[in-house]
C-alpha positions as CSV (number, residue, x, y, z in Angstrom):
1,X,0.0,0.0,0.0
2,X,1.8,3.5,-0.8
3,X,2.4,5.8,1.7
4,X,0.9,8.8,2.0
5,X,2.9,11.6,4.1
6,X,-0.9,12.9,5.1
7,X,-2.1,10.0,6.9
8,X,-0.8,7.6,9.8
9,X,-2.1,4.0,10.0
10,X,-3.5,3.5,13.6
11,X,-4.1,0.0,14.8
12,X,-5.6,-1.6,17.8
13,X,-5.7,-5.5,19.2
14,X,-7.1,-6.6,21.8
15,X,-6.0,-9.9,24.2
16,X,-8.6,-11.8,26.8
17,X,-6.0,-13.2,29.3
18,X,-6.2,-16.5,30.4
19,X,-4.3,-15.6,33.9
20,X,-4.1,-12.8,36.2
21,X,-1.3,-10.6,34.8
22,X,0.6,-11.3,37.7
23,X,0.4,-15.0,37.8
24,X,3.4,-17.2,36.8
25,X,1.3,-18.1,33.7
26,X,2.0,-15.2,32.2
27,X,5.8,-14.4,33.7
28,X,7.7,-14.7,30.3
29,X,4.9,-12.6,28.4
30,X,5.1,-9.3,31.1
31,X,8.8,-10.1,31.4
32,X,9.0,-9.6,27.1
33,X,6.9,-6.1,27.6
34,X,9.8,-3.9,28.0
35,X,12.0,-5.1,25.2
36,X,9.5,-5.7,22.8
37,X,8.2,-1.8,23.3
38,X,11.5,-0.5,23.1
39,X,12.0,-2.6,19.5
40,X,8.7,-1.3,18.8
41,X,9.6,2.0,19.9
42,X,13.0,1.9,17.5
43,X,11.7,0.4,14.5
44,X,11.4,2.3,11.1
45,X,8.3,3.4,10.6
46,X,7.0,3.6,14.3
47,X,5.1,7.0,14.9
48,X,3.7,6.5,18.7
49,X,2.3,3.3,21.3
50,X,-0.7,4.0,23.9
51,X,1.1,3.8,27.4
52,X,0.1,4.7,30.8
53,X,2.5,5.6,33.8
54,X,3.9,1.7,33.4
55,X,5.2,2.0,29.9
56,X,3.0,-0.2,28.7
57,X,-0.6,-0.7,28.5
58,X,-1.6,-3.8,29.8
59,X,-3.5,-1.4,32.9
60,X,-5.8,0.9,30.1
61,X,-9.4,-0.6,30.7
62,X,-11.1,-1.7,27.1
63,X,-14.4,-2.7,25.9
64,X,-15.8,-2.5,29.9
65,X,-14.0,-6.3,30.6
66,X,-11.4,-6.6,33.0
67,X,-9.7,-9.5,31.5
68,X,-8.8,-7.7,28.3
69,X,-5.7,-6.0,27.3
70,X,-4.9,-3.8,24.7
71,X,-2.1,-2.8,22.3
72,X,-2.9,0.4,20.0
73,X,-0.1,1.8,18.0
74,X,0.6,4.7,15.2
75,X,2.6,3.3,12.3
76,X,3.7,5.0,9.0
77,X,2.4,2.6,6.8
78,X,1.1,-0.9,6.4
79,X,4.5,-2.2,5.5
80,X,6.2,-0.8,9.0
81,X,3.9,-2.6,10.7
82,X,4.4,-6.0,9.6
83,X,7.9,-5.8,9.3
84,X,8.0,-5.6,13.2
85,X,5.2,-7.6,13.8
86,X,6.8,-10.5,12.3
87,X,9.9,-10.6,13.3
88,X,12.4,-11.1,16.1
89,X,11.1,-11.1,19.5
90,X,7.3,-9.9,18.7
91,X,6.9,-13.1,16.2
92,X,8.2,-15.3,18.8
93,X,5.8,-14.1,21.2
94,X,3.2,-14.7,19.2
95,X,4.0,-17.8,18.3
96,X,3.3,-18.1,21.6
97,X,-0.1,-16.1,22.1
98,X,-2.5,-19.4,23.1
99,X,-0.3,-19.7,26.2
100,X,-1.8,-16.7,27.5
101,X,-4.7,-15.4,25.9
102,X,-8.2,-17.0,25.1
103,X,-9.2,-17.7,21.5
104,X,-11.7,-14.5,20.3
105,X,-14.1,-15.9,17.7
106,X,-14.5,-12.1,16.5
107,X,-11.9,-9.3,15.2
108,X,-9.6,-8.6,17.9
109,X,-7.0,-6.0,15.7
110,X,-8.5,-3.2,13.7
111,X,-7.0,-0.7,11.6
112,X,-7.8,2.7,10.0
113,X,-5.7,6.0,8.6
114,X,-5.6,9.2,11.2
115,X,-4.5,12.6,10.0
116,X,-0.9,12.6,10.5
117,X,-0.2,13.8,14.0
118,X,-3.2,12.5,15.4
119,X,-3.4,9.9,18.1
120,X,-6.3,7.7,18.6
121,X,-8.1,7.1,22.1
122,X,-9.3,4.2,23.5
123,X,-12.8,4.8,22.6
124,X,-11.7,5.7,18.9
125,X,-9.9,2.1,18.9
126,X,-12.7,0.2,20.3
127,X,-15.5,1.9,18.1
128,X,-13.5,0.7,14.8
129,X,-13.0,-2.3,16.5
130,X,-16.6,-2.6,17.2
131,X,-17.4,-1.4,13.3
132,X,-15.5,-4.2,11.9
133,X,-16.7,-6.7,13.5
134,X,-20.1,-5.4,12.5
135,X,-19.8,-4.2,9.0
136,X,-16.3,-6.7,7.8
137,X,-13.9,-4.5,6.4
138,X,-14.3,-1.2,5.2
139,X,-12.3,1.7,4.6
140,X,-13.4,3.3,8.3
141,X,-11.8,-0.3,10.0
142,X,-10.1,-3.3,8.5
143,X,-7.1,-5.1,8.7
144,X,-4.6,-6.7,7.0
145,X,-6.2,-9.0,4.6
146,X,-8.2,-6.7,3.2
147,X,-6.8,-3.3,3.6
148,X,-8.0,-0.1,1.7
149,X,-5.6,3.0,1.0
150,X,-5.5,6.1,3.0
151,X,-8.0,8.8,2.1
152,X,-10.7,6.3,1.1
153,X,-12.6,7.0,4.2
154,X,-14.0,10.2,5.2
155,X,-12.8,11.7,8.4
């Protein structure tokens, strides 16, 4: 998808943990936080990351459920964000997601262009979210598989 210097791709995913966050379930997946932010935070094509006072944002409540976590990041383009997603230590650590999160039957990562500069809230996130799993794919919220190129949407 080309890249368009006007628009920013946002994304959002979502995680229903199987364990408290703090249980030794889930040890080697808080433990990988850190150094797969800061990877995240280096990578070409990284614009911004949702974090509270932790650094991360595994405490940012989404969707009204206390078992879910969220991820919501600002990425140049499509391409940036799949080059990190699937390598190094983010693709081994999903490789490894069914350890510690619960199989969603419905879309858990959404994406859609924002105005460069602009950075999404929560409640932006989960209502494209929300409209994909609705509506499928559109140019408001889709994802990978069927993606549709900035502008297409109206703001």
């Amino acid at each position: 998808m080309p890249t368009d210097a006007s628009h920013e791709l946002a994304q959002v995913n979502i995680a229903r943990l199987k364990f408290p966050l703090d249980s030794p379930e889930l040890k080697d997946f808080v433990d990988a936080l850190d150094p797969v932010n800061a990877v995240a935070d280096a990578a070409d094509g990284f614009v911004w990351r949702l974090q509270s006072e932790s650094g991360n944002a595994t405490d940012v409540p989404v969707l009204d459920d206390a078992w879910l976590i969220v991820n919501m990041s600002v990425w140049r383009d499509a391409n940036a964000l799949t080059a990190f997603m699937y390598q190094g230590q983010h693709r081994e650590l999903l490789a490894r997601r069914r350890e510690w999160f619960e199989r969603v039957e419905e879309a858990v990562t959404a994406l859609w262009w924002v105005p460069a500069g602009h950075r999404p809230t929560v409640a932006e996130a989960e209502q494209r979210l929300l409209h994909l799993r609705t509506n499928g794919p559109t140019p408001h919220a889709f994802n990978l598989r069927t993606s549709f190129p900035p502008g297409a949407a109206q703001e």
